[in-house]
C-alpha positions in Angstrom: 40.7 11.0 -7.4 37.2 9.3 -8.7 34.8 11.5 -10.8 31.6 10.4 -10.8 28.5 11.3 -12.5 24.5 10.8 -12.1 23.4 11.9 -15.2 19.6 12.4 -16.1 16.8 13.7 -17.8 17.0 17.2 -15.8 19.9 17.7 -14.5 23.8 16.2 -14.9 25.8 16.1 -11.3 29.2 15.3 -11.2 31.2 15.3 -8.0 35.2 14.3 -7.2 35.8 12.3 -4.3 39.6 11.7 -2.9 39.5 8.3 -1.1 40.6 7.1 1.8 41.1 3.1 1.9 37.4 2.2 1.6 35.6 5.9 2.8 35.2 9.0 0.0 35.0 12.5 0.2 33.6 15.2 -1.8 35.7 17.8 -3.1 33.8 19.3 -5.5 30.4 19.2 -7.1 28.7 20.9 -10.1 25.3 20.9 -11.4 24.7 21.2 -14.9 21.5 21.2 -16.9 21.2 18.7 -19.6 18.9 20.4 -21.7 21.4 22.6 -22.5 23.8 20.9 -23.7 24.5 18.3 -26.5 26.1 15.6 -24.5 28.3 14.3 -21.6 31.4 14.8 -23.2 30.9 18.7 -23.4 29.9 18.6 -20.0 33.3 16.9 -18.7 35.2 19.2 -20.4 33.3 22.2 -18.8 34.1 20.5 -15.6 37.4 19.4 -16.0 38.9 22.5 -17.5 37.2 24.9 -15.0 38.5 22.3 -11.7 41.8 21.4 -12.5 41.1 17.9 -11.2 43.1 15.4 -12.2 41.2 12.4 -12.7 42.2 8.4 -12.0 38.8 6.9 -12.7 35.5 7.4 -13.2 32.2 6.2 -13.3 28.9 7.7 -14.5 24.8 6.9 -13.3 22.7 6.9 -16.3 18.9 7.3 -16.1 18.6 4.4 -19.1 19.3 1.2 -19.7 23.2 0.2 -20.2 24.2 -2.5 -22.1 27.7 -3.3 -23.9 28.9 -0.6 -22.2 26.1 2.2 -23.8 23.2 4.0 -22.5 20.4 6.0 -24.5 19.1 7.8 -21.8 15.7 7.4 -21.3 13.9 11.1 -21.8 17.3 12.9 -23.4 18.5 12.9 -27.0 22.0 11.5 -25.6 23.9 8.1 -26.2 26.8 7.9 -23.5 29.8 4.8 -24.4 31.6 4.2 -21.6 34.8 3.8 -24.7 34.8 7.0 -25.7 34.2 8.8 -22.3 37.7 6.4 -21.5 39.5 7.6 -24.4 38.3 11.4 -24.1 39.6 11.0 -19.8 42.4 8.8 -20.9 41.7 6.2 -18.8 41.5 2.1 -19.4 37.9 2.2 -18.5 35.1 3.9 -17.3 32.6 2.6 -15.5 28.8 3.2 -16.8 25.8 1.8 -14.4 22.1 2.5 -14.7 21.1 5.4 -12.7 19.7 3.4 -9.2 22.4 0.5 -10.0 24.4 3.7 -8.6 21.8 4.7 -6.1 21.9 0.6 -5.0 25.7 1.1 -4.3 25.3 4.2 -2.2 22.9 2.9 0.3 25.8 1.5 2.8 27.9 3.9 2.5 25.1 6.6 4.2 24.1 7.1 7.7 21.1 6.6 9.8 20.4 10.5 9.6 20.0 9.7 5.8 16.8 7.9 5.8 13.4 8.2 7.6 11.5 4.8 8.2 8.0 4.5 7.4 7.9 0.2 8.3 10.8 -1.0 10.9 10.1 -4.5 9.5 11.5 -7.6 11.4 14.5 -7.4 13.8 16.7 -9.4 12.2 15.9 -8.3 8.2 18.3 -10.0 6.2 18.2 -11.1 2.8 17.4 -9.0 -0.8 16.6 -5.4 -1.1 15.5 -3.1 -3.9 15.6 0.9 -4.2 12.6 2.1 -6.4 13.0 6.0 -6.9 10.5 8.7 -8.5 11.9 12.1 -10.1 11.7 13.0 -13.6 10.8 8.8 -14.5 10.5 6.1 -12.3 13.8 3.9 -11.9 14.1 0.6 -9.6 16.8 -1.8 -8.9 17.5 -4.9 -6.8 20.5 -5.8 -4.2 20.8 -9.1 -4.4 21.7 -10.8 -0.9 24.8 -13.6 -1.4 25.0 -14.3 2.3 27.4 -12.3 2.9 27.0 -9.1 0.9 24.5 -7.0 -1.7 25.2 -6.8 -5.3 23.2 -4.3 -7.0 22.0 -5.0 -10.7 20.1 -2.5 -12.6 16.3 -3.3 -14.0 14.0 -1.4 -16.0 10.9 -1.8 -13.7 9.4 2.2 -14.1 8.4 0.6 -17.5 6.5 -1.9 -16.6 2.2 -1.7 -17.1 0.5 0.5 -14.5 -1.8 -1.9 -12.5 -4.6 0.1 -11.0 -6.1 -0.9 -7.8 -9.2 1.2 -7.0 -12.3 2.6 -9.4 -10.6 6.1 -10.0 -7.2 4.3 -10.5 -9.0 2.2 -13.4 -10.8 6.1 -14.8 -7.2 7.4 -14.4 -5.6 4.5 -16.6 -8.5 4.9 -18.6 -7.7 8.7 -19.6 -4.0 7.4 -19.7 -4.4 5.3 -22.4 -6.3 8.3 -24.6 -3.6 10.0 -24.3 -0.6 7.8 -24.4 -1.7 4.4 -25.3 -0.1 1.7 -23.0 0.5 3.6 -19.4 3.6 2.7 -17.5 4.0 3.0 -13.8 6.4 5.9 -15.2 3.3 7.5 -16.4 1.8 8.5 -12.9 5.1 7.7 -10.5 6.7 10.7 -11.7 7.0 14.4 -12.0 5.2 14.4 -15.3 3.3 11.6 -13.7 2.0 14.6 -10.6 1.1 16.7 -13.5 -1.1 13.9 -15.3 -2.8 12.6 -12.0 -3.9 16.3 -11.6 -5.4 17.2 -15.4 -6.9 13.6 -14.6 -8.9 15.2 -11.6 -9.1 18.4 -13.5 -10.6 17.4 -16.9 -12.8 14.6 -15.1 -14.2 16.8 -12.8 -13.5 14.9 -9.7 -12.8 17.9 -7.7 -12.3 21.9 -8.9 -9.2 23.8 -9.9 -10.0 27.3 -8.6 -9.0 30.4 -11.0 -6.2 31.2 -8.6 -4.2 28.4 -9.5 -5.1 27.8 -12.6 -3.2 31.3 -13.0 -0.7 29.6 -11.0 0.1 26.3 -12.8 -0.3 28.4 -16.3 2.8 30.4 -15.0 4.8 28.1 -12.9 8.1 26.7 -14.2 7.7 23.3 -12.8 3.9 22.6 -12.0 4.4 19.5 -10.5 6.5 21.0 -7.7 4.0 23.6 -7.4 1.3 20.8 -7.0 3.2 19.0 -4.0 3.9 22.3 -2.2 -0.1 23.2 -2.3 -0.7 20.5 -1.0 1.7 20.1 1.6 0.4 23.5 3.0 -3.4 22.8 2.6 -4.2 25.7 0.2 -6.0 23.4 -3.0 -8.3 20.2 -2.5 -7.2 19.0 -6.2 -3.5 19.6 -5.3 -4.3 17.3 -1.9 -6.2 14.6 -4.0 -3.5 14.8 -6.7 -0.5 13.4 -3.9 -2.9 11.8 -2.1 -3.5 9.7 -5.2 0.6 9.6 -6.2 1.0 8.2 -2.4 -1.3 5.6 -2.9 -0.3 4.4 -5.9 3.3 4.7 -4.8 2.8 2.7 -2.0 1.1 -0.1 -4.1 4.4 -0.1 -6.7 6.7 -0.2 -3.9 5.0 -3.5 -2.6 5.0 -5.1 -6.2 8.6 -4.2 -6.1 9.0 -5.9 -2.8 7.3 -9.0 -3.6 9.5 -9.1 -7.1 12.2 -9.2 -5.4 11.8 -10.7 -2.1 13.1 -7.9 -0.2 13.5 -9.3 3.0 16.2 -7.2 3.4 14.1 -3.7 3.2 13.0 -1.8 0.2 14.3 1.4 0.0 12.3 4.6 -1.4 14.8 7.2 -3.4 14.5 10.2 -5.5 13.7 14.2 -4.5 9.8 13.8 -5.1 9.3 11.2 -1.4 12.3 13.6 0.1 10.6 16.7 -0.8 7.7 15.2 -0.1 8.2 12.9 3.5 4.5 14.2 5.4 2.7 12.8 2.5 4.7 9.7 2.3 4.0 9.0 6.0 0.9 9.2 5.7 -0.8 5.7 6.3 -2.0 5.5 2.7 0.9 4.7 1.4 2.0 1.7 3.7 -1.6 0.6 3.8 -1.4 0.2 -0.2 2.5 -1.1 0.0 0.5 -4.3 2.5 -2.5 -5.0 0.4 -1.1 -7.4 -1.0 -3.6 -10.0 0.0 -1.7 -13.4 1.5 1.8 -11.5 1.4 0.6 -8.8 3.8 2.8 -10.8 6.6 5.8 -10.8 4.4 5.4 -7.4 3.8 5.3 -6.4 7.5 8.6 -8.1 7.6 10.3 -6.0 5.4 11.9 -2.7 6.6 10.9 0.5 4.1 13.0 3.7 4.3 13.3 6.9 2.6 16.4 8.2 1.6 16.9 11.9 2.1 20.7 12.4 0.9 20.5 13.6 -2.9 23.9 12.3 -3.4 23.0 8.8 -2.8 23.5 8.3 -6.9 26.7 10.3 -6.9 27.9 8.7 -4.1 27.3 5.0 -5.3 28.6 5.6 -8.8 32.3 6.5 -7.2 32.1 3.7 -4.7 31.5 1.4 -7.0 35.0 2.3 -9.2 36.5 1.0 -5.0 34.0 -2.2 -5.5 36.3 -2.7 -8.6 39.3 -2.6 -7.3 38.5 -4.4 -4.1 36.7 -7.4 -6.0 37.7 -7.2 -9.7 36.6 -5.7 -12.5 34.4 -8.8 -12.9 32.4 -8.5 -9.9 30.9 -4.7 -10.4 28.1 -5.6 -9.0 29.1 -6.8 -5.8 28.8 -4.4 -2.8 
């Protein structure tokens, strides 16, 4: 029995999977919210004690950087060591990856239903690939291509500078930086980062916010979900302009990915914000801004792009990698 985790900013997911040789299966999943609670530990005592499930390894998704076996994640008061979570599940080890190293291992092991393809690419795509995911921050990681199999490694490219491409990108950084300072990709390609494009548009007057729904967003428990279902059904110009905008951008990040790390492979576009949100991703501004990339635009048409739609791609990766382990060593985690 694996128990694995994808544990962020929002929400804390852990699942069980019983294995069979190489294929896993779900037997129970929990959501928790991380808000409330103090950390991990708490959480897998909550889950352990109210499942009964006896538990012969784990491993855990963090939405932060991991290194020496620790994680502060990234937008939560919570350091997770991988030694005490072995000591408190009395195991030799538990595994602890970055958040879309896990997402990186759970790409294989889904099926065609799981994704929607926006760019078939070449025929024969071989080589890298990356995953670069939006939800509550902006995560991205690479596969790197041996020959003869991936090997996810985790980066923290959501960080990097936001690079704006158009004049209202440059007024958007612009009113960024008054309020933030330096502006990260994580800044717009993001939940909070819907929310900012649209009190960009609002406060600058680039299009009106009608009474209704300022009544609306004042009252709403997550705005930004609000704004992507406005505009998915047409009712508010500024809630259209605000994905509009996120697409665009979107599609331009996702292209700096792919030229970072010569996805030749395909580039693969995670996270429930594109899921949620898979009519505004297909529309053409988005693989329009992923090939303007001057010179590269013939690479980039090379390169298949996907959407994942499974949720559980993160959960899923974090327990197939504990079988990567075993199959290759605990030396060669990252290979897949």
């Amino acid at each position: 029995m694996i128990l694995a985790g994808d544990i962020g900013a929002t929400r804390t997911r852990l699942a069980a999977f019983e294995t069979e040789g190489n294929r896993l299966q779900c037997v129970v999943e929990k959501i928790y919210m991380s808000q409330d609670h103090p950390g991990l530990p708490e959480i897998l005592t909550q889950f352990i004690r109210s499942e009964g499930i006896p538990v012969h390894s784990a491993a855990f998704g963090v939405a932060g950087p991991v290194r020496s076996g620790r994680s502060k994640i990234s937008n939560l008061p919570w350091v997770i060591d991988s030694r005490e979570l072995a000591k408190q599940l009395k195991l030799n080890s538990v595994a602890l990856l970055n958040d879309l190293e896990a997402y990186a291992y759970g790409i294989d092991a889904l099926e065609s239903k799981d994704f929607i393809t926006l760019s078939e690419g070449s025929e024969d795509a071989e080589g890298n690939r990356a995953v670069i995911s939006a939800r509550t921050g902006l995560g991205v990681a690479g596969l790197y291509w041996d020959g003869f199999r991936h090997h996810p490694f985790p980066c923290e490219g959501g960080h990097a500078d936001f690079a704006p491409r158009t004049d209202l990108h440059v007024e958007l950084l612009a009113y960024l930086q008054k309020k933030y300072g330096r502006v990260s990709c994580e800044r717009i390609l993001s939940g909070p980062g819907i929310r900012n494009i649209y009190d960009f548009l609002r406060d600058t007057h680039k299009t009106d916010e009608p009474s209704w729904l300022r009544e609306q967003m004042n009252a709403a428990p997550d705005p930004p979900a609000l704004i992507s279902q406005l505009a998915l059904e047409g009712k508010a110009a500024i809630c259209d302009l605000t994905m509009s905008t996120f697409v665009s951008i979107f599609g331009a990040e996702t292209g700096n990915c792919a030229l970072h790390y010569m996805t030749t492979g395909g580039i693969f576009v995670g996270g429930s914000i594109a899921a949620k949100n898979v009519a505004k991703m297909k529309d053409p501004a988005f693989m329009q801004s992923f090939l303007d990339k001057g010179r590269m635009e013939v690479l980039l048409k090379d390169m298949p792009v996907k959407i994942i739609l499974n949720d559980d791609c993160g959960l899923i990766g974090a327990a197939r990698c504990t079988l990567v382990q075993k199959a290759f060593g605990s030396g060669s985690r990252a290979a897949s």
